[in-house]
C-alpha positions in Angstrom: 47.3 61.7 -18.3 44.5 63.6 -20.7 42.8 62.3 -23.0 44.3 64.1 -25.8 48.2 62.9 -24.3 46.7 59.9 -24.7 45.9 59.9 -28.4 49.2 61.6 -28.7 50.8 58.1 -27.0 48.8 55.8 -29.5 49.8 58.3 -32.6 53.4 57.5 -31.5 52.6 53.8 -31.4 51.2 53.7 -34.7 53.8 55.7 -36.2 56.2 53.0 -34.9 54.5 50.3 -36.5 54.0 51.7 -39.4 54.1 52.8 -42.3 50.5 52.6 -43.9 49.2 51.7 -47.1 47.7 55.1 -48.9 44.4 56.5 -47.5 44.7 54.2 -44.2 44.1 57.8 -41.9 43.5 57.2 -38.3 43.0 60.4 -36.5 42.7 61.7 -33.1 38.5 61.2 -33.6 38.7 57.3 -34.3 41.2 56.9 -31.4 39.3 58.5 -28.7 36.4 56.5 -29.7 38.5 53.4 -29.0 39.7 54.0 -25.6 37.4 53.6 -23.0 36.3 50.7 -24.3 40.3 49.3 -24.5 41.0 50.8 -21.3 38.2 48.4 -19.5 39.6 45.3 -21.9 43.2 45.8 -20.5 42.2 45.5 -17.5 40.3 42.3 -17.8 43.4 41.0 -19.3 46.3 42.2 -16.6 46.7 40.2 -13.2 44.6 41.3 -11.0 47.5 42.5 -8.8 48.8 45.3 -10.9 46.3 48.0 -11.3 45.0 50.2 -8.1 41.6 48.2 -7.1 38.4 49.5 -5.3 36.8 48.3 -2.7 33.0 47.0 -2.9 32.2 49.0 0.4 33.2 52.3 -0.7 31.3 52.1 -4.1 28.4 52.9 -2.7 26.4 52.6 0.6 24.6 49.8 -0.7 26.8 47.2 -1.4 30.0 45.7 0.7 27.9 44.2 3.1 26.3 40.8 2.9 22.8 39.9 2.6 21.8 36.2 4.3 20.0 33.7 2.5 19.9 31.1 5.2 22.7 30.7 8.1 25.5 29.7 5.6 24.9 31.1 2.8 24.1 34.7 0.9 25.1 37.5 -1.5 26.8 41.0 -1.7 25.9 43.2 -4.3 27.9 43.6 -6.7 29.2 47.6 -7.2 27.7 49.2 -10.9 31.2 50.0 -12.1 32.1 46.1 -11.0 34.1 44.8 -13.9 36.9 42.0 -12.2 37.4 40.2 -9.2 40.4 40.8 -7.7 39.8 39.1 -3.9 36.6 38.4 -1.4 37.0 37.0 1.7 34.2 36.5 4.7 35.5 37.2 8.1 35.6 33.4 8.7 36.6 31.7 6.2 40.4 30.8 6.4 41.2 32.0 2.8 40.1 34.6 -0.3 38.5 34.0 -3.0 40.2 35.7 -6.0 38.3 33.9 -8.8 34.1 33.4 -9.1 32.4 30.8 -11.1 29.5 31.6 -13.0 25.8 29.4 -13.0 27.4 27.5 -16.2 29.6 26.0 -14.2 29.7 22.3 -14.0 30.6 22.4 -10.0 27.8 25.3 -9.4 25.2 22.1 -8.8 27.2 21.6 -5.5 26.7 24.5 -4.4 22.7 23.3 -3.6 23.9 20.6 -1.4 25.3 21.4 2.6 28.5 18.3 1.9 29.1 19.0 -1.2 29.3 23.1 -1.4 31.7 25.6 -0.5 33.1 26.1 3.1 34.7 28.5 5.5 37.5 26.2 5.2 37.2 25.5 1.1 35.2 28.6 0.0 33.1 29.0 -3.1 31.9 32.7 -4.8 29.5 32.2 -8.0 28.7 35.7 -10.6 25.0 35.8 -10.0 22.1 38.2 -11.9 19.3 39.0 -8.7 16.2 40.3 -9.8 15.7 43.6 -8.3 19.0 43.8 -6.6 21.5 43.5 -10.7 24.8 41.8 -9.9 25.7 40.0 -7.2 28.2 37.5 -5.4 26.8 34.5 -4.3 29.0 32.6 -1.1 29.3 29.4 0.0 29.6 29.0 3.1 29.9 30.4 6.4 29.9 28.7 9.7 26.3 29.1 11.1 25.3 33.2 11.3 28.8 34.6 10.6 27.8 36.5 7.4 30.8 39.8 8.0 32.9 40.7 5.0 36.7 41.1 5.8 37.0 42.5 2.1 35.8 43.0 -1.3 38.5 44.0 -3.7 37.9 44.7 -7.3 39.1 46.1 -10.1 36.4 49.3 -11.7 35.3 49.8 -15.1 36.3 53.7 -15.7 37.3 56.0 -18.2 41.1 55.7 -20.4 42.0 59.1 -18.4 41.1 57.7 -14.9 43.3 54.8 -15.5 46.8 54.6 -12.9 49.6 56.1 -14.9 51.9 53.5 -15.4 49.3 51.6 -17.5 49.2 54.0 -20.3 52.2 52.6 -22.1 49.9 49.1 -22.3 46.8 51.1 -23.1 48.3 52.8 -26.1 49.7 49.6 -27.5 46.3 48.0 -26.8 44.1 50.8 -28.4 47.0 50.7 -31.7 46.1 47.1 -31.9 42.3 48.0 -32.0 42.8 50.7 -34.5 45.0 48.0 -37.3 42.7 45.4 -37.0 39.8 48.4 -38.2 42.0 48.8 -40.8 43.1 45.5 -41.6 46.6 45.5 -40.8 46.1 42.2 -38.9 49.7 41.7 -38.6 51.2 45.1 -37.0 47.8 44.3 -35.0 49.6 41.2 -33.3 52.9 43.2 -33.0 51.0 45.6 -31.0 49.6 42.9 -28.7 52.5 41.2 -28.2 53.7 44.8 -26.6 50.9 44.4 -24.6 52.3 41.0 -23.5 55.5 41.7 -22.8 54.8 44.9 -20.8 52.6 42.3 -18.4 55.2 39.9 -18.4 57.8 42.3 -17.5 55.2 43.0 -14.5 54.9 39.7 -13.6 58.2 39.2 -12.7 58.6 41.8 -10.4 
């Protein structure tokens, strides 16, 4: 869908919620300006199962393979468009990882110590900034030397119109709730979420 079908979709949305109080104009200018910016927020806020995700080695030739720090343990850059985990998995560890703590973490400590970090068996991914390298995926751990990636799977930052088709309907609803609250109609704002919310939950039980 275009760009301008999508300001169309959120026109429709508002017009639904609506009406407005005098001089509360939100045109096609203000809505485009939203939507990139709602399009990478809905999907930080869907399961990670729903939208279509990328994979970290066909981002680019420099990340989806794994960089060793010492035997057990090292990184894989993270992709530039990286914006949600979806699932990471080493070749030997028994399961995926499908969620990452960051270096505020109270467990990431353990992580520094061989019986009390992450294993192949119980493993651990931390959100890392590398100097030189950007963003990058710590793991913890491998058995000794086997540092292969099954997989990398994660959901891209990109533009409203590059979104999978079946999301506009949420996107619309999402960028009408981000237009009312710049208008201050807070509570047509919360009916326009709560679209949002039962679109996902009507996904959810699929």
């Amino acid at each position: 869908m275009d760009r301008d079908e999508i300001q169309v979709k959120v026109k429709l949305r508002l017009d639904e919620l609506g009406p407005f109080e005098e001089g509360q104009v939100i045109d096609s200018g203000k809505i485009d300006a939203v939507l990139d910016d709602t399009a990478n927020r809905l999907l930080k806020i869907v399961p990670p199962y729903i939208p279509t995700p990328s994979s970290f080695a066909d981002a680019s030739a420099s990340t989806g393979g794994s960089v060793a720090y010492d035997a057990y343990t090292g990184y894989v850059p993270l992709p530039s468009d990286f914006l949600k985990l979806v699932s990471f998995k080493m070749e030997n560890w028994t399961r995926a990882v499908t969620k990452a703590m960051t270096e505020n973490d109270p467990d990431y400590h353990k992580q520094g110590y061989q019986y009390l970090r992450g294993s192949h068996t119980k493993p651990v991914a931390v959100y890392r900034y590398k100097v030189g390298v950007g963003k990058v995926l710590d793991y913890y751990s491998v058995q000794s030397g086997l540092h292969s990636v099954e997989h990398g799977l994660y959901l891209a930052s990109k533009p409203a119109d590059e979104l999978d088709e079946f999301l506009m309907d949420p996107l619309s609803w999402l960028a009408a709730e981000a237009l009312l609250n710049t208008v201050g109609e807070i509570d047509l704002a919360k009916a326009a979420f709560q679209k949002v919310v039962e679109w996902i939950n009507s996904y959810s039980v699929i």
